[in-house]
Each structure stands twice: as C-alpha cells, then as structure tokens.
C-alpha positions, 0 to 999 in steps of 0.5 A: 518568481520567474527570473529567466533573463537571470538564468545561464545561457542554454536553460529553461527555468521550470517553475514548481513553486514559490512559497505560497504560490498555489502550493498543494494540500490535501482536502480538509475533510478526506474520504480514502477508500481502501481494499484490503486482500488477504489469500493463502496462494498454496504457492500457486504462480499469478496465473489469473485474471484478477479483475474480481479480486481488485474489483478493477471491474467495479465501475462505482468505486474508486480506490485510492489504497490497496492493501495485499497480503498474501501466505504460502508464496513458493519460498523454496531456495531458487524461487527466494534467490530469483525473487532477492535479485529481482520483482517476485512474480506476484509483486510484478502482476500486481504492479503491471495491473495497478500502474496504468491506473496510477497506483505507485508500490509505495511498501512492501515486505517479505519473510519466505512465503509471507508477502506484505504490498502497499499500493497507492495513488500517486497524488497520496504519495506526499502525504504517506511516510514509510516508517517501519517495516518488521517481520516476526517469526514464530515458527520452530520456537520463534526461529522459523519464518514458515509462520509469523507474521510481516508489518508495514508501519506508516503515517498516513495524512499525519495518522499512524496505521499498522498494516500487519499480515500474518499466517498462524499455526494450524490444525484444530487442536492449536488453538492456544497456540494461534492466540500466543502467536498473535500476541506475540506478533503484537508485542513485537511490534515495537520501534526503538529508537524511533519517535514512533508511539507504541503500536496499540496507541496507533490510530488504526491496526488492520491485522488480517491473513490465515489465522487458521481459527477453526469450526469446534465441535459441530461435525462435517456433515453439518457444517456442510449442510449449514454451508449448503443451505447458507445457515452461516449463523449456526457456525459464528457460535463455533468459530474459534475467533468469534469465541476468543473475542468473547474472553480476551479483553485485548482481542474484543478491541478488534472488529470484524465484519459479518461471516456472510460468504462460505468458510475459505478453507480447505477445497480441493484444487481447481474447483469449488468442492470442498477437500475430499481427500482421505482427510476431509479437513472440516470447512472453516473460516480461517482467512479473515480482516480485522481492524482496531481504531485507538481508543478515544479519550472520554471528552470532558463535559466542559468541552464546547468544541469537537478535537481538530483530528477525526479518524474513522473507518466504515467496512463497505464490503467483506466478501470471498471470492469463489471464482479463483481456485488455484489454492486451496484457500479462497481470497477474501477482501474488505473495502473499507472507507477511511474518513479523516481530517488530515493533520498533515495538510501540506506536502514537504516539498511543493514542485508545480511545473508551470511553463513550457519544458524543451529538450534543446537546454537543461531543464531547471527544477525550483521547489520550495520546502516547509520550514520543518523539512530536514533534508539530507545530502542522499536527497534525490529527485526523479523525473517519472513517466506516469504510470511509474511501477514503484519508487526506484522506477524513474526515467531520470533523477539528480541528487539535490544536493550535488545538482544544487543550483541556489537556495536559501529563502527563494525557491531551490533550484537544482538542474536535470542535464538535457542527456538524461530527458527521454525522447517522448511525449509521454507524461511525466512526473517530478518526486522529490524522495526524502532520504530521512523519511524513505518516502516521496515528500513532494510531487508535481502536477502530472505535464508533457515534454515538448519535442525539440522544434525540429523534431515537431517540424519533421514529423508535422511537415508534408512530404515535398512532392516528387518532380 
C-alpha cells in the first residue's frame, strides 16, 4: 500500500511489506550445511592463514553455519581485560575472514581460555533465536574456569539445538573424572525460568572440544607404528571414549564419525612430529565431535501420515588438519548437513524495501509483524552495510518506538533522519532486533542508496573545457 501523497513534506516512503504482500519464508524442505571447528590453540595468537580449516578454498561446498570452539586462549589477567573491553584477537580473525562473505557473529561465549562462536548467513538470521548462553566451570571443585565447558542454546527454524564446547581434565589416570565432568556439564544445563525444554528433549546437542580421552594400554612404540603405517583400527579399541560408549547408556545416544586421521595430541610446536619431550606423552585422539539427535517417538502403527517436522543430520566430513601447527593440538572439524522441515517458516518482522531511496529527505521504514510478535519499547532497527561483522555492527539505527510514526492494522512506519544515512553506495541491509528474543527477527532483501542528484551529476558530468 503506497501512500506517498499522504506523507509529511520532505520523506520518501520505503516500503518493507504490507502483510501478505511477498512476505518471506524459509523453503519447505531445508538442507543447512554446518562446519563445526574445535582446536586447543595452546594459547597461540591467530597468526595463519585459515582458508583450510574453514574449507573457504572448497569451491563445492557452501556453508550456511559455522560452529567454532576453541581451549586454552591466552586468559592471563592483561589479555582478559583487553579482550572485556574489546573483540578478543581470534573473534576478530574469525570475523574479518567470514564478513565478506555474509556470514554475521550471531553468539558468542566465553570463560577464560574457552571460547564459544556462531557465525551465520545473513539471510538465516530471522530464523535463529538466541536463547541461552551458560558457562560451567569444573575445575578447583567446580570454582575454577581452567576447565568446563560453555553453551550456546538457540531455536534454529523452530528446533532447539544445543552447541556446547568443553575442555575436560587430563592425563591418563583421570578418566573417571573426564566422565563425571561431562555429566556435570550436561546436567547443568538447565534453564529456569525459561519456556526452554530440558537439554536431552533438544532435537539436536553437538558437544564437541578436547575431551582429553586417551589410548589405554597399548604402549607408544606401537601406537606410533599404527599411526605410521595408518592401522587406526588397532587403537579404536583403546580409546578411552570408544570404551565409555560401549558402558554408559547416556553417552551410546552420542554419534561420532570414524577416527580416519591421526590422533591430535600432543606434537611438538611448529612441526608434525609427535612430543619429544622428556615425557614422550603417548599420541591420542583427545579433540573430537559428537552429536545426539532426540530420540523419536515410536509411530503407532495406526498412523497413515508422516509427523509435519523432520530433523536430520548427516556427518559429510570428519577430519584433522595437519598443516596448522602453532599448538600442540591439531584442529579438527566436521561438515555436517542438517536437513529440516522448518516449523518456524515465516520471520516475525517482513521489511522488503521496494522503491527508490535518497539522501535529500528522511527515509520512512514500514514492516509488518506476525500476530504472535511481542515487542518491546527497547526494539531497535539498524541500517547495516552488508558485510556487517556481528549484530552491534550497524551503520545507523532508531528505536522503534521512540521513532514510531503509525501502527496498528497497516504497516508500522517509523523514520530514519537523513543526518544519520552514510554518504556511500554500498549496499545496505535493514534488521529489526527483538529485545525480547536477543535476536534479529526481521531482515530486508539486501538494496543500494541512491547518491543526492547533485552528487551523481557532479562526478558524471565532464569537465567544461578551458578557454
């Protein structure tokens, strides 16, 4: 509904939507494909090129999510105080390497060296509601944040995924303390207070990091021979996890793909040589992936009809990289496809611009929202280039309520002042950020701002030749 002649003097009306016109929704049947990163950085500084380990090199596949976990960042007092008051070094490699190809921080968490990112797609943002984020220490007796581990809960097209990243206790001999720390992690993951089920009723938990799990007793000169010659087979047996799996009833639920590259840990700096150090610590798969899917009702075998949600995940890779070797860990990733049919189909907000914007008048901003969308007078929207880092990343924003210039049934309208708009042609985007949900609810199609007449006139016109 354009109502131009309707509008104050000096405004152009940017329409985003009008209810049911060409309002947005996500594909009835949607394929995700998700990287998930987990490495022990030894509290190493982001000093590599990490085309490799986000696979940007890999010209087949396209990444919608990227999952990254990182154990043992530099968390002495300096680096922690310069990293509260701004981007800690590797959020900000991360981020300058993900940006230009539209992939907006959408999370994070942090306890000393554990570091906890989402990344995601711009146009995936309406659809991804940040719920929860938790940290859970355990060491010194569950006071000390030296271990633990940090969780991301979010309702991904209407499903609830867990995303935790945890650093277990070491050493051979604390293998019962590995398992009552990952139970303690799980069971603290609860959300009181929160219209938020229990984490084991979640529809997906990927738990991944250094487990620090080791090889039992097989001595080193064999392992190292299994390594070398590639028998990966005759250590699976050993494995302290693959063990536990075969026992705990709650940690069988958990999948992991097949050990095919070597064991991570420990090599020596600088080097694919594993430790040579007076303790020649024994080679061991201690960084690893795991995932659980909720267990699914048992159909009644009166049903004639599938249910209308479907979730599922195929692992596509499970692999370590052996080429970074700044830690004494290598990295390892997993490229999963996450197939769904989306409950969650339509975004909150619809904002579409559709006609001509320009810098000589304040700009007018409509959108429309559903009938379920609880705002909040701390609502914001933010005019971002794209490219845009993370969510506090905007070029301009209003509150919507205090800039509120019509609603009720017909579109919302609220202004942007023309003082505020950037001198550019770049390509921007239009969010609406919920205060309720800590999420981006609505977004527009990405569209250019005209220069002013006289500004395109100016650099399009030819010089007046000299007399």
């Amino acid at each position: 509904l354009r109502r131009r002649d309707l509008d104050p003097p000096g405004r152009c009306l940017v329409t985003m939507s009008a209810g049911s016109q060409r309002r947005p929704s996500a594909p009835k049947n949607c394929v995700l494909s998700v990287q998930v990163v987990t490495w022990n950085v030894a509290s190493a500084a982001p000093t590599v090129d990490l085309n490799d380990l986000l696979q940007l090199n890999n010209q087949n596949l396209n990444l919608d999510i990227y999952i990254i976990g990182l154990q043992e960042m530099n968390s002495g007092i300096i680096s922690l105080l310069s990293d509260a008051a701004f981007e800690d070094p590797w959020s900000s490699f991360f981020m300058d390497m993900l940006s230009p190809l539209n992939f907006v921080k959408i999370s994070h968490v942090r306890m000393q060296g554990l570091l906890l990112l989402v990344f995601a797609k711009y146009q995936h943002l309406p659809f991804i509601q940040i719920l929860s984020t938790k940290s859970t220490p355990t060491g010194l007796y569950g006071y000390w944040g030296n271990k633990g581990g940090v969780n991301i809960c979010l309702k991904l097209y209407g499903y609830y995924v867990s995303i935790i990243n945890c650093h277990l206790p070491p050493h051979m001999y604390n293998n019962d303390q590995r398992l009552e720390h990952f139970d303690r992690i799980l069971e603290s993951q609860t959300f009181e207070g929160c219209d938020i089920p229990n984490i084991l009723d979640h529809d997906l938990i990927l738990w991944f990091g250094d487990m620090n799990f080791r090889i039992e007793d097989l001595g080193l000169l064999f392992v190292q021979k299994c390594i070398t010659r590639q028998y990966y087979h005759e250590l699976w047996e050993k494995d302290q996890l693959n063990i536990a799996k075969r026992h705990d009833p709650l940690l069988q639920e958990f999948q992991e793909g097949p050990l095919l590259f070597p064991p991570t840990y420990k090599f020596d700096r600088h080097s694919n040589n594993y430790d040579t150090s007076e303790k020649k610590r024994k080679p061991a798969w201690t960084d690893r992936i795991l995932w659980r899917l909720k267990r699914q009702a048992q159909a009644s075998p009166f049903a004639y009809s599938l249910p209308t949600s479907y979730f599922s995940l195929t692992l596509k890779s499970y692999i370590s990289h052996m080429m970074y070797s700044i830690s004494d860990h290598k990295p390892v990733t997993g490229t999963f496809d996450l197939e769904l049919n989306p409950v969650m189909s339509v975004p909150l907000i619809t904002m579409m611009p559709d006609c001509l914007w320009t810098m000589e008048n304040d700009m007018l901003i409509s959108y429309s929202s559903t009938a379920d969308f609880l705002s909040s007078p701390w609502d914001w929207i933010g005019l971002y280039k794209v490219g845009m880092r993370h969510i506090n990343d905007y070029v301009s924003y209003v509150w919507v309520r205090d800039n509120q210039v019509s609603c009720g049934d017909s579109p919302n309208q609220v202004y942007i002042n023309v003082s505020d708009i950037p001198d550019t042609e770049n390509q921007f985007l239009l969010c609406y950020y919920s205060n309720n949900l800590h999420s981006i609810v609505g977004i527009s199609q990405p569209f250019k701002i005209p220069l002013p007449y006289f500004l395109r006139h100016d650099e399009l016109s030819e010089p007046e030749p000299q007399i």
